[in-house]
N, C-alpha and C positions, 0 to 999 in steps of 0.2 A: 809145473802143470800148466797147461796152455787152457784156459777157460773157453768154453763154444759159445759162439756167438748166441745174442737170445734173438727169438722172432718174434713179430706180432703180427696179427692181420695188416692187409696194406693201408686201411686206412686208418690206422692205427698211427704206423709208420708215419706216413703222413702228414696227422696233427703234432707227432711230436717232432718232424722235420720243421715244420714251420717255426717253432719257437726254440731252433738248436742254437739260439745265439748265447753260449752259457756265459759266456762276459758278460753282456746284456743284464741277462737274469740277474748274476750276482750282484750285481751293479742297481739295481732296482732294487734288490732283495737289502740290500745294506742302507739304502735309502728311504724306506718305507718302512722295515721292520723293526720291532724295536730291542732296543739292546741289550735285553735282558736273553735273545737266543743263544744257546750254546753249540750246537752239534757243527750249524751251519761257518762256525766261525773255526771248527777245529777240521770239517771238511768241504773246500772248497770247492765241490763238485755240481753237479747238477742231472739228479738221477733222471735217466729219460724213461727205462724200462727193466725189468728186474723177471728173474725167474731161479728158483730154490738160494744157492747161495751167492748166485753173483746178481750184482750192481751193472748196469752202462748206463755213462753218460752219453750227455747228447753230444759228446765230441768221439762216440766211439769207443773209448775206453771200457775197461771192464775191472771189474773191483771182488773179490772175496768179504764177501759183510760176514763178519766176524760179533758186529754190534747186534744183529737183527731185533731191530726196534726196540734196544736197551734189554732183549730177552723176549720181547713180544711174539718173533714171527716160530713157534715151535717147529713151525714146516717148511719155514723159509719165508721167501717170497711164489705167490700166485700161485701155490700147489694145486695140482687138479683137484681134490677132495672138497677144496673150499673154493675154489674157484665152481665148482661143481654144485656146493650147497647152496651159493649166493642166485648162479641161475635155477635152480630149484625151486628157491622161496620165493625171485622176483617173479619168473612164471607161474605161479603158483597163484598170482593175487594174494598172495598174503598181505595184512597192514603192516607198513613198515615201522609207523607209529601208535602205538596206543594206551601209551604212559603205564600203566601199570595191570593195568586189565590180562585177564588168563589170556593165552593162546599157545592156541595146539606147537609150535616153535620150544616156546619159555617152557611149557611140561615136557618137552624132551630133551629141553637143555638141563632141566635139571635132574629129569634120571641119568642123561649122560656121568652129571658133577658127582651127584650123592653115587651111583655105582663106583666112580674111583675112592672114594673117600674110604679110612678103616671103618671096619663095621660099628667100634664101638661110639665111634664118632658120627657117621653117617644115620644109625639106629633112632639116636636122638635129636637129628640136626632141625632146624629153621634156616630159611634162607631169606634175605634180604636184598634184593637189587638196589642200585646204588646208580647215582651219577657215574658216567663214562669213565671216569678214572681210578685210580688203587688210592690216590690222597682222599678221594670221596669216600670210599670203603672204610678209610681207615677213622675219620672224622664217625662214621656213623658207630663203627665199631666201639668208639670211645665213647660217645653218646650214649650205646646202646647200655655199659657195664655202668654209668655214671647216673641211667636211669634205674637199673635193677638192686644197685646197693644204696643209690641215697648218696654216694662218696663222691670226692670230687678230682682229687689228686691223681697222675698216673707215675707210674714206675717207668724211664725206660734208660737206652745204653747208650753207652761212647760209641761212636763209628756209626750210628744209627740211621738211617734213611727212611723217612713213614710219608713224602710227598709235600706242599707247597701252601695248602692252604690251614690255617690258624693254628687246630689242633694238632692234626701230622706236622708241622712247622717246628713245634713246640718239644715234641717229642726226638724229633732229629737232633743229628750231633752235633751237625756244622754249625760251628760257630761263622765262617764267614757268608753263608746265607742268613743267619738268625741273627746278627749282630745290625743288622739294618733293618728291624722292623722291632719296633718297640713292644714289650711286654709280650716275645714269643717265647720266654723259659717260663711263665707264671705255672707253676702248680705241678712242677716237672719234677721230681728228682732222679736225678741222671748217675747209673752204677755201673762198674767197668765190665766191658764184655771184654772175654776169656781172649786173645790176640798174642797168642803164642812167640810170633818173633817182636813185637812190639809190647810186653806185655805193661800194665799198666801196675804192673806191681814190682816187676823190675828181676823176675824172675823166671817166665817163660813154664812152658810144654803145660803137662798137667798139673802142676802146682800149683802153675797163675788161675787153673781154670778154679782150682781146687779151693783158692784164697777168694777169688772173686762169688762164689757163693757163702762162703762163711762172713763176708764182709755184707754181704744183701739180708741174710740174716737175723747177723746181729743186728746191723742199723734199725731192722723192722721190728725187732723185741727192744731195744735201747729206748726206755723210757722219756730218755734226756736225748734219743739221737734227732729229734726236730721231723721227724717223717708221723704226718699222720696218714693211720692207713688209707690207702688210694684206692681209685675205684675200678683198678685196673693195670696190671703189669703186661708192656707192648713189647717183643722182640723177634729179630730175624734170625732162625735156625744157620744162614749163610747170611752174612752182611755183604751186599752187592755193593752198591757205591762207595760201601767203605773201603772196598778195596778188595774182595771175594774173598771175607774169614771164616771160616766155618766154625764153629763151636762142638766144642767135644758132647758129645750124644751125653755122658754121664751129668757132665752141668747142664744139658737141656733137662734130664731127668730131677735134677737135682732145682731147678726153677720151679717147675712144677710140682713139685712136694711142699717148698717150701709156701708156693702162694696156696697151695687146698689148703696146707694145711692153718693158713693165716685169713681163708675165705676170700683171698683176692682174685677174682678172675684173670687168666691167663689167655693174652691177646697173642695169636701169632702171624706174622705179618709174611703171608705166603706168596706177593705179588711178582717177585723175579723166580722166586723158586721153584714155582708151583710148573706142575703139568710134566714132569720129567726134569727137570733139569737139572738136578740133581743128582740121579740115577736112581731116583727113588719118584713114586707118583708127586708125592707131598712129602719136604724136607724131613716134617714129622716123623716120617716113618725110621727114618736112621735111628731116633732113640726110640719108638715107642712110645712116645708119649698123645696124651689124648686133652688139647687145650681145650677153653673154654668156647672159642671164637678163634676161627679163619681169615686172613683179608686174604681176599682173589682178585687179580684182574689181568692184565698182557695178555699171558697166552690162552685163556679162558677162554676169551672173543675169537679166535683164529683167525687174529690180526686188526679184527675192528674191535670199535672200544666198547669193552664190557665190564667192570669192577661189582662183586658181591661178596658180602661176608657170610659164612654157614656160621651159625654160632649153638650151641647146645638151649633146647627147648628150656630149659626151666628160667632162661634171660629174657624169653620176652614176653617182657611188662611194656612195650611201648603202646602209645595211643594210636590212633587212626594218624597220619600223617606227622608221626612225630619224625623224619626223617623222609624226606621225599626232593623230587629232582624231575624236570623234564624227561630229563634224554636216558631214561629208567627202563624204557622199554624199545630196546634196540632190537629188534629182530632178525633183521640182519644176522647181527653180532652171535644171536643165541643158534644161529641156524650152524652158522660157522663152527660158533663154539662148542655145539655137540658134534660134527662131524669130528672137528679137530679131533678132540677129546677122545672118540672113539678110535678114531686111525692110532692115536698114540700108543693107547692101551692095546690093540689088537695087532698092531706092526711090531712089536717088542721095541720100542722105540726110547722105553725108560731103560730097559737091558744095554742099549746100546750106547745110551750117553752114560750110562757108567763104563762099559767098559773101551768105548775112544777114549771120552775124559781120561780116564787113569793111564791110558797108553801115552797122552800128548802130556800128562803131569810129567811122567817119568822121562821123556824125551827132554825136557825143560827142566828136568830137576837135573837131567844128567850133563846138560850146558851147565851146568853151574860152578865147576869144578876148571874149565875153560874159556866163562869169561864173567870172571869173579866182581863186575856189575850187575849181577843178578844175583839180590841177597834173599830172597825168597821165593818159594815157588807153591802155591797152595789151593785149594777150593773142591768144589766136590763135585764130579760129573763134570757132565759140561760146563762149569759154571769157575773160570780157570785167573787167578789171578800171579802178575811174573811183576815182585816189586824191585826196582832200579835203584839202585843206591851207590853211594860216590866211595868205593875201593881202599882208598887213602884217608880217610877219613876216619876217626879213632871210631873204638867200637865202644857199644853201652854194656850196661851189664849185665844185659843179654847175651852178649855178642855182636849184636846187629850194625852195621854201619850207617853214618847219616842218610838220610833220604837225598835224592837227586830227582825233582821234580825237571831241570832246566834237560836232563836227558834223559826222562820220561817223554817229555814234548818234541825232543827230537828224533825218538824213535816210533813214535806214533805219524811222525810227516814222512819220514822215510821208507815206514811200509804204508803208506798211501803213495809214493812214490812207486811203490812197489807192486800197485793192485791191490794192496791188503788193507778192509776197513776195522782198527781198532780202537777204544774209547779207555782213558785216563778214568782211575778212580784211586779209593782209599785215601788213609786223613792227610797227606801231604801231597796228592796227585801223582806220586811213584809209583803205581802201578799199573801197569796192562792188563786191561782185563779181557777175554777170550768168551764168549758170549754165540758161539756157531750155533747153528739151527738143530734140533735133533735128527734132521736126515742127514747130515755130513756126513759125505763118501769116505774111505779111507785114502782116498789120493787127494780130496779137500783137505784134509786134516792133515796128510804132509806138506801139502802144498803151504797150507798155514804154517806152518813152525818151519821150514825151510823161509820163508819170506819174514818172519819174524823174525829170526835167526841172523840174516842177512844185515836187516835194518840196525839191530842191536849191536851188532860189530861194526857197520859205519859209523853210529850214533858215537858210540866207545871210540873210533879212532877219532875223529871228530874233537870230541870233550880231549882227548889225552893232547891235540895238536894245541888245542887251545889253549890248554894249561900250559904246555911249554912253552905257548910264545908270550904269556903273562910272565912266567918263572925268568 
């Protein structure tokens, strides 16, 4: 696929001519920033201008983002619809700021959210805005069930990802981000999410799903099993950074039975998920199931930062400011985020990342069989993850073969070599995760797994050269 160049106004053109020096940039950018960035170290680029799916730098180039803003941009980049709400609202005199105060914006953004939500969910919601981010979301969400029951403990899973700051910290899986910050597991106890090719039980498909709620269970009835009840069980219907797992709809059902019927409020943490991407509004819907409490953010804002949790009415017991933040009332963000939100819903947009997704699984499931480095293929809707593992390598008792992180990194440089922007996740970094926008054309979408395709066969000859010249 040949990607069209993107325009901007001239003088647009212009100001980003003047600063095309992208050596320059990177060169400053590595100097001044501090080393805790990740994206900018795994792409060495320097976006000048952006429109739906493709990236150019300011050398010209052109890129298929695949990442779009870790899941953020539902529409892409600069869609008319939101590029159109943004002039709307700035003409408008709207305030751009006014921390938490009503305005005619925030009442439409929130009939936009509660219309998507199930009814039985939406009927009784509350909504809470939040600091700019999904880790803020999530912190209040814990807050929120920590105030309502009195309890203090949370429930959450392996592979987990809930954001950066103390409480979301704590509740994530990664051990090599939570291993450098003292006392980030306190009051956590951490229970295996269902992961089919990796399963944690050593037996795979639905039986691992099947042991991993019998085992949530009993530990919560075991007297003697050291869990006291917590004020709150957090998990992702899809684990994104862990690698895109999805969990069988029956053990999402089966979470939720057990926490009513234990009185533990059920946290679901709907920040990459949510808005389509799935192929569902909200992952929830695949099982049916109706949590206690939502975390929302990315695609919410339609692209600027908005993070809210809806949580069901009879939770809030908080006080006047028991959870509050600055940058609470982005307007911007909510103008965006209902536009977004509606274009979604009204363009069949969640229809359609189900049915690309399932087309680009199955194109990728059926490489597999022809380059036998590619030991999984899984996720749901758009939301696509292809795990890399090393061939020769004895299998578990799964089946599975060892992970291959060191040709996970080389296929991720090779299709940026190739115009193709995609991002490493899951618990060894073997995986590629596939993350398109929900307007991806279908010649995007081949364009993608043709250049995917590509990479993963240099990668593979690559690794096999290498090995022989070790051997």
């Amino acid at each position: 696929m040949t990607v069209p160049p993107i325009t901007l106004p001239a003088n647009a053109r212009s100001a980003v001519d003047a600063t095309a020096d992208a050596e320059g940039i990177l060169r400053r950018q590595r100097a001044r920033e501090s080393s805790a960035r990740t994206y900018a170290r795994s792409f060495p680029i320097v976006p000048a201008r952006a429109n739906g799916m493709t990236i150019e730098g300011t050398d010209g180039r052109r890129y298929l983002d695949c990442l779009s803003g870790a899941g953020t941009l539902a529409l892409g980049h600069n869609h008319p619809v939101v590029l159109e709400a943004m002039r709307r609202t700035m003409d408008s005199g709207a305030p751009l700021h006014v921390l938490d105060l009503a305005t005619p914006e925030k009442d439409d953004f929130t009939d936009a959210l509660f219309a998507t939500l199930p009814k039985p969910f939406a009927d009784r919601a509350r909504i809470h805005f939040c600091g700019p981010a999904g880790t803020d979301a999530v912190e209040a969400a814990l807050k929120l069930m920590q105030t309502a029951t009195g309890r203090r403990g949370t429930l959450a899973f392996t592979g987990a990802y809930h954001g950066m700051t103390a409480g979301a910290l704590a509740a994530t899986g990664s051990v090599a981000i939570r291993e450098q910050v003292a006392g980030s597991g306190s009051e956590v106890t951490r229970l295996p999410y269902p992961y089919a090719y990796r399963c944690p039980f050593g037996v795979g498909g639905e039986r691992g799903a099947e042991l991993s709620a019998t085992y949530t269970e009993r530990l919560l009835d075991d007297p003697s099993g050291g869990v006291v009840r917590p004020a709150a069980m957090i998990l992702e219907a899809v684990q994104g950074e862990g690698g895109a797992v999805p969990s069988p709809d029956g053990w999402l059902r089966a979470m939720r039975r057990i926490t009513r019927e234990r009185e533990i409020p059920l946290i679901v943490d709907e920040v990459q998920t949510g808005v389509g991407r799935t192929g569902a509004f909200w992952a929830i819907e695949h099982s049916g199931i109706v949590p206690d409490a939502i975390v929302m953010s990315k695609a919410i804002g339609g692209s600027l930062p908005l993070a809210v949790i809806v949580y069901d009415q009879d939770y809030d017991g908080w006080l006047p400011g028991a959870h509050t933040g600055t940058f609470r009332g982005n307007t911007l963000a909510m103008a965006t985020g209902a536009a977004t939100l509606r274009y979604v819903a009204g363009e069949g947009l969640v229809e359609r990342a189900a049915i690309v997704g399932a087309r680009m699984t199955a194109r990728l499931e059926g490489l597999r069989s022809e380059l036998p480095v590619i030991g999984d293929v899984r996720g749901r809707g758009l939301m696509i993850g292809v795990e890399l593992v090393d061939p020769e390598g004895p299998l578990d008792s799964c089946g599975a073969h060892p992970v291959a992180p060191e040709l996970a990194d080389r296929v991720r440089s090779a299709c940026l070599d190739r115009g193709l922007i995609v991002e490493l996740g899951g618990r060894f970094g073997s995986t590629v995760r596939l993350l398109p926008p929900l307007v991806i054309t279908d010649e995007e979408a081949e364009a993608v797994l043709d250049r995917l395709t590509d990479a993963i066969v240099e990668a593979a000859i690559v690794k096999a050269a290498t090995a022989g010249r070790r051997s």
